[in-house]
MARRO-966058 format. One record per atom (N, C-alpha, C): residue in one letter; x, y, z. Coordinates in steps of 0.1 Angstrom, whole numbers, padded with zeros to 4 digits, always signed. Layout:
// MARRO-966058
AXYZ
...
This chain:
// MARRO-966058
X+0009-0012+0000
X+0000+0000+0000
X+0009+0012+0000
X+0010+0023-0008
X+0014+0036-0007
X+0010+0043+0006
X+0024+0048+0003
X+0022+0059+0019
X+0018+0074+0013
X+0010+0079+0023
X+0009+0097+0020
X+0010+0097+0034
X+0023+0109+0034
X+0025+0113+0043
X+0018+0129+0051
X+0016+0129+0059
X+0003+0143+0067
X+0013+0150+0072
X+0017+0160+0062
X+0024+0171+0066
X+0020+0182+0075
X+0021+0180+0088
X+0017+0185+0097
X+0022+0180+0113
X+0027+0190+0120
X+0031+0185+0131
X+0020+0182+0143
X+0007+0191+0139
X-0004+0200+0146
X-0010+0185+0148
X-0009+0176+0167
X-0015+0165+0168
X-0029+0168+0165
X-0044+0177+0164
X-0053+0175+0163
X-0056+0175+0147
X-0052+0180+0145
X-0053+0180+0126
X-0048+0166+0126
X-0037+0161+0125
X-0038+0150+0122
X-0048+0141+0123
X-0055+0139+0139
X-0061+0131+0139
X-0078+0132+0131
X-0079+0146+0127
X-0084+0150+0119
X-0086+0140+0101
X-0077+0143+0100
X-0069+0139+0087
X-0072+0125+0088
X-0069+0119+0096
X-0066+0103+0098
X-0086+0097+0100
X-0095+0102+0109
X-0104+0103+0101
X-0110+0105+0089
X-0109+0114+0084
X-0114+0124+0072
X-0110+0111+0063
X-0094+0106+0060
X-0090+0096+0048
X-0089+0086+0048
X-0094+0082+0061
X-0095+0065+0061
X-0097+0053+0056
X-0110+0058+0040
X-0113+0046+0032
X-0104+0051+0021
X-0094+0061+0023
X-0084+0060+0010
X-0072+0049+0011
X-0069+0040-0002
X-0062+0027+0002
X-0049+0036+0003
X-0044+0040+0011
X-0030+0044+0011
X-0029+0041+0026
X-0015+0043+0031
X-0009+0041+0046
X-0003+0054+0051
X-0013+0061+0061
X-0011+0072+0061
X+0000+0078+0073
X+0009+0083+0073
X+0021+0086+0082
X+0026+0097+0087
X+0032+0101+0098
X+0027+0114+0103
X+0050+0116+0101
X+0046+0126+0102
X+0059+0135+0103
X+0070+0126+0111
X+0068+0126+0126
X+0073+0122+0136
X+0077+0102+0133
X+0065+0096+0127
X+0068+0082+0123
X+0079+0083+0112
X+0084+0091+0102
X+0092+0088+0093
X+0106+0095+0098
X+0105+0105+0111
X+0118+0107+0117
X+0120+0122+0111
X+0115+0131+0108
X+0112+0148+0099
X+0109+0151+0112
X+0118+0163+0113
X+0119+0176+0121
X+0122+0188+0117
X+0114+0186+0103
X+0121+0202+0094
X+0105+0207+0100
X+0107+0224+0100
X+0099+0230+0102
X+0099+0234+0090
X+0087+0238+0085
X+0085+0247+0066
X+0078+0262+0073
X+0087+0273+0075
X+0075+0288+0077
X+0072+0292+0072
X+0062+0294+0070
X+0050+0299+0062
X+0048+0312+0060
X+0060+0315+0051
X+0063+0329+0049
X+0051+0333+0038
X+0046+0324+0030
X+0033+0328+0015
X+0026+0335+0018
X+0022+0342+0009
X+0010+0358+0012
X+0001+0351+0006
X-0002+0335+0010
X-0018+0331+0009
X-0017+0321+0011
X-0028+0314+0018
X-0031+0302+0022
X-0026+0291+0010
X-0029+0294-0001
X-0024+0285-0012
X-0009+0282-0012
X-0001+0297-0013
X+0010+0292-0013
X+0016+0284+0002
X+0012+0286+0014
X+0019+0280+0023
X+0017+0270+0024
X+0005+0266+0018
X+0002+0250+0022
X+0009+0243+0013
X+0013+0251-0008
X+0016+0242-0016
X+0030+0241-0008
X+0036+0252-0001
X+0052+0255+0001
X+0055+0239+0007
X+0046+0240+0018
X+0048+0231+0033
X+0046+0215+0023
X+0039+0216+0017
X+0036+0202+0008
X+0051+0195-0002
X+0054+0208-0004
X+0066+0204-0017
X+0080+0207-0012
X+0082+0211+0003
X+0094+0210+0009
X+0093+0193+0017
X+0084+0191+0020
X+0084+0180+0026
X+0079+0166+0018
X+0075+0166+0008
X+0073+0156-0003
X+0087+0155-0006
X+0098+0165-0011
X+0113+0159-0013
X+0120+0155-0008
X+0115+0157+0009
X+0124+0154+0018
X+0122+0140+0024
X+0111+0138+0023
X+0105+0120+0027
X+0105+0115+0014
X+0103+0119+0000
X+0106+0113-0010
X+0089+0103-0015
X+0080+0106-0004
X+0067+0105-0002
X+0059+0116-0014
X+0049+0107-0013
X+0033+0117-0017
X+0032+0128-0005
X+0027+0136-0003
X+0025+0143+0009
X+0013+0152+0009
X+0005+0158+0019
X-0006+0161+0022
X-0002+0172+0029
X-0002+0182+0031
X+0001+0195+0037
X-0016+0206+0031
X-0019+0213+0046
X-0029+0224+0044
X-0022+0238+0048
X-0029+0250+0047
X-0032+0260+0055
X-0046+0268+0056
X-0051+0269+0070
X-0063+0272+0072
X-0065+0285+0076
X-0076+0295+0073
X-0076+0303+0081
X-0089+0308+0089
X-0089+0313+0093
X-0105+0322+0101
X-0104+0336+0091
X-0110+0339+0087
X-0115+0357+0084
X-0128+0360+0085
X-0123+0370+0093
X-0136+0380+0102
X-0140+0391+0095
X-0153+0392+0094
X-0157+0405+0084
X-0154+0417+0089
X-0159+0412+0100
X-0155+0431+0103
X-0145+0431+0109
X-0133+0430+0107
X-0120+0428+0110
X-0116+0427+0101
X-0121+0430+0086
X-0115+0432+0073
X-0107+0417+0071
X-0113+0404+0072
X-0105+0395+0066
X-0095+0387+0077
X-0092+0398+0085
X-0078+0390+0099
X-0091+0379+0105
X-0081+0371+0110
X-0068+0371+0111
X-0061+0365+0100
X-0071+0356+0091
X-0072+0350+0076
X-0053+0341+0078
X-0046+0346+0068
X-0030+0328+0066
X-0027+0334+0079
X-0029+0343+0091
X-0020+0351+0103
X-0027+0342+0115
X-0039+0333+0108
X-0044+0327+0123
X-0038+0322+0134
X-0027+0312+0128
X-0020+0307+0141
X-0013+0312+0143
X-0006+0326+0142
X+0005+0338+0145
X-0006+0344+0154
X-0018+0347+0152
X-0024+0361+0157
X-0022+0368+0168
X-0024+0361+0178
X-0017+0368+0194
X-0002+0366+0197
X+0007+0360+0184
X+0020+0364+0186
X+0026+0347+0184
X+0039+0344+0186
X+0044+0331+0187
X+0040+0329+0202
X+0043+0314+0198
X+0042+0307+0211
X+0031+0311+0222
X+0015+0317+0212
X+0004+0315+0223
X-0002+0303+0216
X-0008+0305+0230
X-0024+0286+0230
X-0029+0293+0221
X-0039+0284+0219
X-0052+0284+0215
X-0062+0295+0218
X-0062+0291+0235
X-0068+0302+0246
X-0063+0317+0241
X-0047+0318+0242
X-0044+0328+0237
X-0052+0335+0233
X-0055+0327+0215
X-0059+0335+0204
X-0070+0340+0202
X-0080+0327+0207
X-0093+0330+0211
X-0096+0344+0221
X-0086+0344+0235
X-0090+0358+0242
X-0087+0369+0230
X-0078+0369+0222
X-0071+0381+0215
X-0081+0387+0205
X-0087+0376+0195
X-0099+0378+0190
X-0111+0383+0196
X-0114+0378+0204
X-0128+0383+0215
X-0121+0399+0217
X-0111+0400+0222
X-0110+0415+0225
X-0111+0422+0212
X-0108+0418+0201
X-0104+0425+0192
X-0122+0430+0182
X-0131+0425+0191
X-0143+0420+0184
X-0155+0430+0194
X-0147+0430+0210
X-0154+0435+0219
X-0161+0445+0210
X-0173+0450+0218
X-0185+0455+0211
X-0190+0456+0198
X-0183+0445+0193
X-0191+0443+0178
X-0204+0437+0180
X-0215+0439+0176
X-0226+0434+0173
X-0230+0421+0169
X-0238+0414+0172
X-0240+0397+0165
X-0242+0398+0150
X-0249+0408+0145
X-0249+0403+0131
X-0239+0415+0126
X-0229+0417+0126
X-0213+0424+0122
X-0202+0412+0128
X-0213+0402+0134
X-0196+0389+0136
X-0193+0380+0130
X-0200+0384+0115
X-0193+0373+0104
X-0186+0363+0101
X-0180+0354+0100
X-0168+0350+0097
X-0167+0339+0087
X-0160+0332+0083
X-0159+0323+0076
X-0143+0312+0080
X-0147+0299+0078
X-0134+0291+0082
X-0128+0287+0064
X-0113+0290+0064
X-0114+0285+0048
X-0100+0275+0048
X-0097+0268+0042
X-0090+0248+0041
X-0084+0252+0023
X-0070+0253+0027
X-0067+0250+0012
X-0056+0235+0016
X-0057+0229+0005
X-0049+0211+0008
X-0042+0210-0003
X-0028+0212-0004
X-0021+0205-0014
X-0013+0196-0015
X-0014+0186-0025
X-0009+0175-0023
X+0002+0179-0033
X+0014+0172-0028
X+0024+0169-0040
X+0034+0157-0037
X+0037+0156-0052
X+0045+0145-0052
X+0064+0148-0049
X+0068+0141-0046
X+0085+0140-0045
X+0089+0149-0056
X+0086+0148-0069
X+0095+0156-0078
X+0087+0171-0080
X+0080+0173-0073
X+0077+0186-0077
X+0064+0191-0079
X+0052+0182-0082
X+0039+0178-0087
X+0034+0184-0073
X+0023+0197-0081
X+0010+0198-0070
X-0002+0204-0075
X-0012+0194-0067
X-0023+0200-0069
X-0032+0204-0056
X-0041+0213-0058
X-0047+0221-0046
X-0064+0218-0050
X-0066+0218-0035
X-0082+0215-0028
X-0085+0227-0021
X-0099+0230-0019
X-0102+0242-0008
X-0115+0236-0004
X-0118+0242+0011
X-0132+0240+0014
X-0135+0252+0020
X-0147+0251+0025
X-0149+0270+0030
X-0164+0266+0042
X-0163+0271+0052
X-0170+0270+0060
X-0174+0286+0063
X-0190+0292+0066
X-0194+0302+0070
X-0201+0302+0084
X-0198+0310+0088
X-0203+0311+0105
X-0204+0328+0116
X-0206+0326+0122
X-0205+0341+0133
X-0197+0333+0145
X-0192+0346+0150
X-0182+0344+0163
X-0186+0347+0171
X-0188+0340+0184
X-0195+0341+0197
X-0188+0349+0205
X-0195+0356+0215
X-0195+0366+0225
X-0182+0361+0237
X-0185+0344+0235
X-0174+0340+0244
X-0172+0324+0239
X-0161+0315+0243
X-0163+0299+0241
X-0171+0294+0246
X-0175+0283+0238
X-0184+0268+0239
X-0179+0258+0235
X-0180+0249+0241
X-0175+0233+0236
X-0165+0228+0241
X-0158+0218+0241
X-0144+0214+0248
X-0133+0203+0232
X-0148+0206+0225
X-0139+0194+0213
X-0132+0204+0205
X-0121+0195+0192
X-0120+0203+0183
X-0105+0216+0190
X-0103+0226+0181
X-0087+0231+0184
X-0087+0244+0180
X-0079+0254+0181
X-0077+0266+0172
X-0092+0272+0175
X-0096+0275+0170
X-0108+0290+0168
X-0125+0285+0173
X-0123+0269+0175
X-0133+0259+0170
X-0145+0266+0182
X-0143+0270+0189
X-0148+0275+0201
X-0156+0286+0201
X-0158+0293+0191
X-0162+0307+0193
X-0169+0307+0179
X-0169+0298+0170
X-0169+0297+0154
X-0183+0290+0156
X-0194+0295+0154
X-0210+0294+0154
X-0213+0289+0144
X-0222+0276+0143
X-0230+0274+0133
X-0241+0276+0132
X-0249+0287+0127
X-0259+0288+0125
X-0272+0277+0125
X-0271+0264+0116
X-0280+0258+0109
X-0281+0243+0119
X-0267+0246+0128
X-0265+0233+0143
X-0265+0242+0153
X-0268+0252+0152
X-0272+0261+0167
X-0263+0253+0178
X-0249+0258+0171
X-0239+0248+0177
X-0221+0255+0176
X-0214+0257+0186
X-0198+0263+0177
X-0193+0246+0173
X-0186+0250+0167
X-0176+0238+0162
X-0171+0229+0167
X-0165+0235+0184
X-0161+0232+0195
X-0174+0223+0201
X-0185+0222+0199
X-0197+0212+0207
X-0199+0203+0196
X-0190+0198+0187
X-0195+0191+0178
X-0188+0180+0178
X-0192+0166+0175
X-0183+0156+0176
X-0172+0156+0163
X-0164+0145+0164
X-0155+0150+0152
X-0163+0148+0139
X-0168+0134+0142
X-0178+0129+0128
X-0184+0141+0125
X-0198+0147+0130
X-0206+0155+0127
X-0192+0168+0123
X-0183+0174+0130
X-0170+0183+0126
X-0173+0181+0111
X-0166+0167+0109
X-0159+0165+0095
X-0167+0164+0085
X-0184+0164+0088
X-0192+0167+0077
X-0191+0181+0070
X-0196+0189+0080
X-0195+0205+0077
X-0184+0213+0076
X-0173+0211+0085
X-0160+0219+0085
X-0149+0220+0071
X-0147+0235+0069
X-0138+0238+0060
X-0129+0224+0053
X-0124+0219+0062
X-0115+0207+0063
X-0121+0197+0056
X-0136+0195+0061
X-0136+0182+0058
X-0140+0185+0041
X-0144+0195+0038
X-0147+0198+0027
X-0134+0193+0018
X-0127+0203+0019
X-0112+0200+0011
X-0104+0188+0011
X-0112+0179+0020
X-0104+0170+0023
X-0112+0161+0014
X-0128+0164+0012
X-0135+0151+0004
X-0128+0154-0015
X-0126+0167-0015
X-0120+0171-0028
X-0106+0162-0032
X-0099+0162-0019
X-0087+0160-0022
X-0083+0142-0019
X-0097+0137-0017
X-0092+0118-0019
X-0099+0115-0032
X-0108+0126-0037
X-0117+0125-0053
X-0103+0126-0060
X-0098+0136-0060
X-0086+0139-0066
X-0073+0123-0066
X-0068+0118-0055
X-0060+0112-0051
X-0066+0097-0058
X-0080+0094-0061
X-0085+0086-0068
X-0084+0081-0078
X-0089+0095-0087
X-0088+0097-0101
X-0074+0099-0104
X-0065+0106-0096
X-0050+0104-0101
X-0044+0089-0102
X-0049+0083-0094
X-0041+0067-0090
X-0047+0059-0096
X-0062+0062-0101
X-0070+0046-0103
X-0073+0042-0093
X-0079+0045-0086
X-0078+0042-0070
X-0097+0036-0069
């Protein structure tokens, strides 16, 4: 069975991932199992390019297929932020918690329907020599006053679904991976890995 390797160090994505592509016949393998400690920064002025970057520095370096994303949050009335700056937003080396308080402050007295937002998943896959192709999914939502939920990572907390009268964060992964940005780009990108392989 082929390996694709999950370019990502981020344990909850992975386990993400490892859901999301499970009936794909490949053997799927995390950073840490093939012995990779390169960090890729995510210098691209868009989600496209950091994900293709992070995909095609680490596809030559395992010599693997590889699977690398970048996701962001963008808030309307916040003109778009924290959008490819998500996991930077409250600075290096904050939590989660962090970013979530940083955003809430940054939101304080915004109104419920001025709290917009959208979750967006770009996935590119590349091969060893150079080969990439790109997936997107796009999730729309409003940002809560404060957290809910305990599941889920990053923003998932404050990220409202309207139509599940639910944040992201109260959602199991299953039901997650129906609706979320992610799981979107992710059903794109085994349609894709199919039709490329014969699969």
């Amino acid at each position: 069975m082929p390996k694709l390797l999950l370019a990502t160090n981020n344990k909850a994505k992975v386990q993400e991932y490892k859901s999301l592509l499970q009936n794909l016949p490949f053997e799927l393998v995390t950073l840490a199992e093939q012995g990779i400690t390169t960090t890729v920064s995510e210098v691209g002025e868009s989600l496209e390019e950091n994900a293709r970057l992070k995909a095609t520095v680490l596809a030559a370096e395992s010599h693997l297929l590889a699977l690398a994303d970048d996701s962001g949050l963008e808030v309307d009335a916040l003109g778009g932020e924290p959008g490819r700056l998500s996991a930077r937003y409250a600075g290096e080396g904050a939590s989660d918690r962090d970013r979530v308080d940083y955003l809430l402050a940054k939101l304080r007295g915004v109104p419920w329907e001025r709290r917009s937002a959208r979750f967006r998943c770009v996935i590119a896959i590349a091969t060893p020599d150079g080969e990439v192709e790109l997936c997107s999914g796009e999730c729309r939502g409003f940002i809560t006053f404060e957290p809910m939920g305990e599941q889920g990572f990053g923003y998932d907390p404050v990220f409202y679904l309207a139509e599940l009268d639910k944040t992201m964060a109260e959602l199991s992964l299953e039901i997650k991976n129906q609706v979320s940005h992610r799981g979107q780009a992710a059903r794109k990108a085994c349609q894709l890995l199919r039709r490329r392989y014969n699969l």
